[in-house]
C-alpha positions in Angstrom: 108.9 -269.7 -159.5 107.3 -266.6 -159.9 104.2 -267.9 -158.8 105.4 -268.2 -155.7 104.6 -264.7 -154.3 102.4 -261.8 -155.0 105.5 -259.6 -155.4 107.5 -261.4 -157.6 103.9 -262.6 -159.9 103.7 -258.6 -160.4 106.4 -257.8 -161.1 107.4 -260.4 -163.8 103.2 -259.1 -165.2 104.1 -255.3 -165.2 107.4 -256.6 -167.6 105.0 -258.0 -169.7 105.9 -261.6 -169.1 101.8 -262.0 -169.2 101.6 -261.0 -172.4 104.5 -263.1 -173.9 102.5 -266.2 -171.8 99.8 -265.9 -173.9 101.5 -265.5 -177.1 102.7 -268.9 -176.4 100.0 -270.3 -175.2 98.0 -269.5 -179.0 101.2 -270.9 -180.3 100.7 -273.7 -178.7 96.7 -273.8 -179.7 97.4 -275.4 -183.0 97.5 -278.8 -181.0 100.4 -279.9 -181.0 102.8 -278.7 -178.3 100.6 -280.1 -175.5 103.5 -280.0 -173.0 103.7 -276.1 -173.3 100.0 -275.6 -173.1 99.8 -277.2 -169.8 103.1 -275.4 -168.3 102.1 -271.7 -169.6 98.5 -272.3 -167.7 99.7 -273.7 -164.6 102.1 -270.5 -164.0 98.9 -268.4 -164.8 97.1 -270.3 -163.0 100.0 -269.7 -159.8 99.6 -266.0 -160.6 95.6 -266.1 -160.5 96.0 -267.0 -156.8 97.1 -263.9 -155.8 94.6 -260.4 -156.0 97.1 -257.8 -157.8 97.9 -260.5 -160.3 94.9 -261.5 -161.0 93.4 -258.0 -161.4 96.2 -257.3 -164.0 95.2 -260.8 -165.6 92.4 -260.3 -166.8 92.7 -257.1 -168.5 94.9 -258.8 -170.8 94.0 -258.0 -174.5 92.3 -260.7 -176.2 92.6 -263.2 -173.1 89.5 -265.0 -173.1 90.0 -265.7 -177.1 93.3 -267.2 -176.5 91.7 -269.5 -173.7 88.6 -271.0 -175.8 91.2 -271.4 -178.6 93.2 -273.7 -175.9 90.1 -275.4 -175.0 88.8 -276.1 -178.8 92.2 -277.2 -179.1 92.5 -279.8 -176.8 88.8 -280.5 -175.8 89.2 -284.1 -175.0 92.4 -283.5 -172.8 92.4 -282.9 -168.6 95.7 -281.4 -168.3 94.7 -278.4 -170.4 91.4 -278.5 -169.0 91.8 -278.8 -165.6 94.2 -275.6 -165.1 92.3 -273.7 -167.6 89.1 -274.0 -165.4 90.5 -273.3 -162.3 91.9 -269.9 -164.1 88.7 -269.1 -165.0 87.0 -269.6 -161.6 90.0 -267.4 -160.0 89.5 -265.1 -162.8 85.8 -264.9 -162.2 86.3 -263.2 -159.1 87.1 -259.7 -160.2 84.4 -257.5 -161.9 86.1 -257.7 -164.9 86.6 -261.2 -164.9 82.8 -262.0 -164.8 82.2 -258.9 -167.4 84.8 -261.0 -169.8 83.1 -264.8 -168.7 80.0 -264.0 -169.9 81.0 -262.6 -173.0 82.8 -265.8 -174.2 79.8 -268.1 -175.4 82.6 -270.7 -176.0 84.3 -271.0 -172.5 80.9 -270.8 -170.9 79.7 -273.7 -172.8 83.0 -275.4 -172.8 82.9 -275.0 -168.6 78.9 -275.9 -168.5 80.0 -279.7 -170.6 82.8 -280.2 -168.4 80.6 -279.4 -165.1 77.6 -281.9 -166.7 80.5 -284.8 -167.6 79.1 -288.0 -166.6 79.3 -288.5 -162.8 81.2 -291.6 -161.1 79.5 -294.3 -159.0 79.9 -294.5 -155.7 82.9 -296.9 -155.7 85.2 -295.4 -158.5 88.1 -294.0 -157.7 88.5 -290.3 -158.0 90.2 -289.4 -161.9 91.6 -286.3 -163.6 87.7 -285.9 -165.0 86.2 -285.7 -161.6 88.5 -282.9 -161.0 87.9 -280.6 -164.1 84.2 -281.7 -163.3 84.7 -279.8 -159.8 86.7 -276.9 -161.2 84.5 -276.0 -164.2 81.4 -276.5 -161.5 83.8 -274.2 -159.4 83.8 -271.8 -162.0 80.0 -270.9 -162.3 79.9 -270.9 -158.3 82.6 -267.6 -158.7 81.0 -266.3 -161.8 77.5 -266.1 -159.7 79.5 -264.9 -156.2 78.0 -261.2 -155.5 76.6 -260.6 -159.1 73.1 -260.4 -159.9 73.7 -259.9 -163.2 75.5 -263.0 -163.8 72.6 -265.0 -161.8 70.6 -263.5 -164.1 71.7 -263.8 -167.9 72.7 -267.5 -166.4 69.0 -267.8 -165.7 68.3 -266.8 -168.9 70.1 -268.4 -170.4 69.3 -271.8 -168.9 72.8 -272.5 -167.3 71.4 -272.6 -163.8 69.0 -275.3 -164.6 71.5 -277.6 -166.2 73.9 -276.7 -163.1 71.1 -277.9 -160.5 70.5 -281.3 -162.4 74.2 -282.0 -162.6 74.8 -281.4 -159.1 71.2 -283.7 -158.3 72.7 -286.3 -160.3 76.7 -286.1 -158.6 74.5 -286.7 -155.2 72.4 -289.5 -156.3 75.1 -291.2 -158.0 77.9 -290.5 -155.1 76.1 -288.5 -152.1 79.4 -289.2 -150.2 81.6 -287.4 -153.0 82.1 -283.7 -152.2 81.3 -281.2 -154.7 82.3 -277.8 -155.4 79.4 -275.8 -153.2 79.5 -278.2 -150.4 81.3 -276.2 -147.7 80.4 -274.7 -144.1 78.6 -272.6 -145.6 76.1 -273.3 -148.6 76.1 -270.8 -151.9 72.7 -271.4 -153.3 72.5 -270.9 -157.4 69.4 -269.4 -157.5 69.2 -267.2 -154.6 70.4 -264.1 -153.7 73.5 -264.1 -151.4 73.1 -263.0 -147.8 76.2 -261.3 -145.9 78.1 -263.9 -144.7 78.0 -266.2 -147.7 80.9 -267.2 -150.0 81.3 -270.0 -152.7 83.1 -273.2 -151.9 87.0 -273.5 -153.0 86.6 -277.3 -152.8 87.5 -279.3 -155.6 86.6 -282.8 -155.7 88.2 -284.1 -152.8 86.5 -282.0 -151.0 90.1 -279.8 -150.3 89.8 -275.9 -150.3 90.9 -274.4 -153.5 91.4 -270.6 -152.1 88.6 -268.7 -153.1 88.9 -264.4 -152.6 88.2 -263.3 -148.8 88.6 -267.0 -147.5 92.3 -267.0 -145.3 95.4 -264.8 -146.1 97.0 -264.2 -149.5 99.7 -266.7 -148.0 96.7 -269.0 -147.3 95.1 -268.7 -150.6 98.7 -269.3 -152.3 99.1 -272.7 -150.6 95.8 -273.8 -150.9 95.8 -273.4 -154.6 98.7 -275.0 -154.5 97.1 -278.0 -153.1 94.6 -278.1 -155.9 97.8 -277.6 -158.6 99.2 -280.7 -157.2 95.9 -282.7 -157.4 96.2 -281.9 -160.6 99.4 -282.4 -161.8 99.6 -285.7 -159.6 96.3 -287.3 -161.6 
């Protein structure tokens, strides 16, 4: 519930309900209280939708440990995967946020084998993969939005590479199947941003994930919503 607004998300975070989140989310990292995992990232995730929120996020102590210790914990399972990359992406928008990303080895690679998972034909039906496939690919997109110094360690480092053959094979295998920088307006990986451009929200239905300076705060709320629910309904 708390999700639900920008008001009530800071508040319950300035009473230090984040903290006691992720205390129960490493409890849950020994592997075996999968149920908890999933509901303890889906509220952060609710939370990540909105700015103040997610600026208070992200300084969290020892955040980005607690999340590659959910995804070594449950590497083989969507549920966990799916709302830890969308958190990430949202997360990815603040300063901080992409300061922290690429400082975690671990999530980075974790998000880089999720967005080069193999790709579906052309006739198979969307699945749970497809849309951590989207989200992790989502991730990078708002990692690279406005930072040149992301674009470049990711250079370095080979990730935009990798990124560009995934996406060539998604649009051999499936041209007709949206991916996460298809939108009105393109987000290039290797080039610098003009004015005007943003990363896509899409996941992999093509449906607007609410993405920083794209709609309203009430806007952005729903339309992560919308990708919650593609989730949860997978």
């Amino acid at each position: 519930a708390c999700g639900a607004s920008q008001a009530c998300a800071t508040v319950a975070h300035k009473a230090g309900l984040a903290s006691s989140l992720l205390a129960m989310l490493d409890q849950a990292n020994d592997g075996s209280h999968t149920e908890r995992a999933a509901e303890v990232l889906h509220v952060l995730v609710k939370w990540s939708f909105h700015q103040t929120p997610r600026c208070f996020l992200v300084t969290e102590k020892g955040l980005m440990d607690v999340l590659a210790r959910s995804r070594d914990a449950f590497p083989t399972l969507e549920r966990v995967r799916g709302p830890l990359a969308l958190l990430l992406r949202n997360l990815a928008l603040t300063s901080e946020g992409k300061v922290r990303l690429l400082g975690s080895d671990r999530l980075l690679a974790a998000l880089l084998q999720d967005a080069e998972s193999p790709c579906p034909t052309a006739r198979a039906p969307a699945t749970m993969q497809d849309r951590v496939r989207a989200y992790s690919a989502a991730a990078f997109w708002a990692l690279l939005y406005n930072s040149s110094k992301a674009r470049a360690e990711l250079r370095r480092r080979g990730v935009l590479t990798r990124l560009d053959a995934a996406r060539s094979r998604m649009l051999i295998s499936r041209p007709s199947f949206p991916t996460p920088e298809h939108s009105e307006r393109s987000f290039p990986l290797d080039q610098t941003n003009q004015n005007n451009a943003r990363p896509s929200g899409g996941n992999i239905h093509g449906e607007a994930s609410g993405l920083e300076g794209q709609g309203g705060e009430d806007e952005q709320v729903e339309l992560g919503g919308a990708a919650l629910r593609s989730l949860e309904a997978a």
